[in-house]
Structure formats: structure tokens, C-alpha cells
C-alpha positions as a printed Julia matrix, in Angstrom:
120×3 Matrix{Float64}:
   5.94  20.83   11.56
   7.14  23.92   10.0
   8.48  24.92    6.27
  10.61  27.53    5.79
   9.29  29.37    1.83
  12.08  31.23   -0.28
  11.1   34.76   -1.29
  10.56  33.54   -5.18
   8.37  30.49   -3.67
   6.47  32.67   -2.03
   5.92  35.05   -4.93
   5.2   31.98   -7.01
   2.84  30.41   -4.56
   0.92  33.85   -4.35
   0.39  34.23   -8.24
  -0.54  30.79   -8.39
  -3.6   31.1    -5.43
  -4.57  34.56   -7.14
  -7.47  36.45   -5.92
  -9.4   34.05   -4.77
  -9.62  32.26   -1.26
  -7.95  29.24   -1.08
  -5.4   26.52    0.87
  -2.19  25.35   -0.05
  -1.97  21.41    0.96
   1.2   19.01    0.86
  -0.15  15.75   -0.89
   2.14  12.83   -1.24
   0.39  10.97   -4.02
   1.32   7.22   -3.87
  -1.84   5.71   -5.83
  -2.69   5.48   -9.21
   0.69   4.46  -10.51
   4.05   2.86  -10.38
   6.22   5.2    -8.53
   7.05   5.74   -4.9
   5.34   8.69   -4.87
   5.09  12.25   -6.04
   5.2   15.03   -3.72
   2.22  17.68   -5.22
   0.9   21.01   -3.84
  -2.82  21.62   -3.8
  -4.61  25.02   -3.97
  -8.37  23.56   -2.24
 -11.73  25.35   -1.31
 -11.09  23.83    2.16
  -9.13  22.2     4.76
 -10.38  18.26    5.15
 -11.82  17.55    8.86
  -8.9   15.86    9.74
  -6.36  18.33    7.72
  -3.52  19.69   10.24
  -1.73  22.93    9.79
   1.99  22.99    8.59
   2.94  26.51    9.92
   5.16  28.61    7.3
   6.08  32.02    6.99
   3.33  32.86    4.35
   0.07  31.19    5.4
  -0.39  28.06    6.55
  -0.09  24.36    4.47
  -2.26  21.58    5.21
  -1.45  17.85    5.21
  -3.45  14.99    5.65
  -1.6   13.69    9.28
  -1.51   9.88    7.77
   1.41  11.3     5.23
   3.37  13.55    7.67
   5.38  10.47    8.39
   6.59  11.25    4.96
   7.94  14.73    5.75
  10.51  16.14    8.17
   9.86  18.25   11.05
  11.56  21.61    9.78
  11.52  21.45    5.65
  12.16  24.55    3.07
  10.28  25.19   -0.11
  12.64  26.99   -2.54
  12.3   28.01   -6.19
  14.52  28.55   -9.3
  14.56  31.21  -11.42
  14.7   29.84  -14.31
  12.62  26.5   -13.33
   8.76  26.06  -13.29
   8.61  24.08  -10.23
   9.38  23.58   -6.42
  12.37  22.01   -4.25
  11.18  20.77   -0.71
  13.96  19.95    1.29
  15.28  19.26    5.08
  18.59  19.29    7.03
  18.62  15.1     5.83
  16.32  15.15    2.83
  15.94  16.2    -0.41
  11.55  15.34   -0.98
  11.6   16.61   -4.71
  13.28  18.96   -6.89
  10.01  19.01   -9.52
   7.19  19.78   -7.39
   4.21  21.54   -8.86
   0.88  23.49   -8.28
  -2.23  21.37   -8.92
  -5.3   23.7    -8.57
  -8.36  21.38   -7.3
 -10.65  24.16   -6.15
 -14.35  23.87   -7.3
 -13.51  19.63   -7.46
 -16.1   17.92   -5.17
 -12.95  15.24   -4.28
  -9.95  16.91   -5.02
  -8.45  14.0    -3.87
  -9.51  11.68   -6.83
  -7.98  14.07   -9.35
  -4.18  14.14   -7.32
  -3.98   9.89   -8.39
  -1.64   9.98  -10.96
   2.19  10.21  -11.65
   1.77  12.93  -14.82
   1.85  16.43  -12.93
   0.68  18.9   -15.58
């Protein structure tokens, strides 16, 4: 699985991990509420045991391997200018146009925190 991160993305992603150490994980959140599911990205302390590696050309995503059937095999992660969020997309798919940075580290289960539909 590989994604393919726009220049502004990356810039974005960077400012949001700041100094400190840190993982960027896919997390298709399906619980917790009445939609099909909302594509987030988590800054964590550290990879789950079962985590596996998305290779980009920044540093490496994580994704729980129970919701890669959710994502495509070669995906891009763009950003807008003038837009506060993310656009994953494929050859075939459009995942989200609104996806946005959740920072869970210090959470002992970041997990339980990523269960709802309102992305702040």
C-alpha cells in the first residue's frame, strides 16, 4: 500500500506533528455514530502491535490491517490552499475531501477518543 502526499500536505502534515516524535495513522472510524464512516488521521505515541506501514514519500502511515480493505492500493493525500483539511484519493476513488488531523498522543487508548462523527 502506498500514498502518494502533495507538497502542501506534506508541509501541513509536518506543522501539525511539530517537534515532537510521533506517527501519522489512517483510521476509518465507523463506530460511535450514524454514518458510513469518516476517514481521520492520527498523530500517536506509537504504532499498535498489529499496526502495518503504509509507505509514503514523507514517513511512513500506519493502519490497523482490519480497515485496509477500506483503502486502495496506490492513494494520494492532497491539500487546498485555501481549505483546512485533506483529500485522499485513488485512480477509482475519491475516500474524503474533509479529512482532518486528530492529535491522540499522551491518550492511553487513542482509539476510544477517534468514535465519533464530529472531527474538530
Amino acid at each position: 500500500m502506498e500514498i502518494q502526499i502533495g507538497s502542501l500536505a506534506k508541509e501541513r502534515l509536518a506543522e501539525s506533528l511539530g517537534d515532537g516524535p510521533g506517527f501519522f495513522k489512517l483510521f476509518y472510524d465507523t463506530e460511535g455514530c450514524g454514518c458510513n464512516g469518516v476517514i481521520v488521521i492520527l498523530i500517536v505515541d506509537k504504532p499498535n502491535p498489529l499496526d502495518v506501514e503504509i509507505t509514503t514519500n514523507l514517513s511512513p502511515f500506519l493502519v490497523d490491517p482490519k480497515q485496509q480493505h477500506n483503502l486502495d492500493e496506490f492513494m494520494r493525500l492532497e491539500a487546498e490552499e485555501n481549505y483546512p483539511a485533506f483529500k485522499l484519493s485513488s485512480d477509482s476513488s475519491l475516500f474524503s475531501s474533509n479529512i482532518r488531523i486528530r492529535d491522540v498522543r499522551g491518550d492511553h487508548n487513542p482509539l476510544n477518543n477517534s468514535n465519533q462523527c464530529q472531527i474538530s
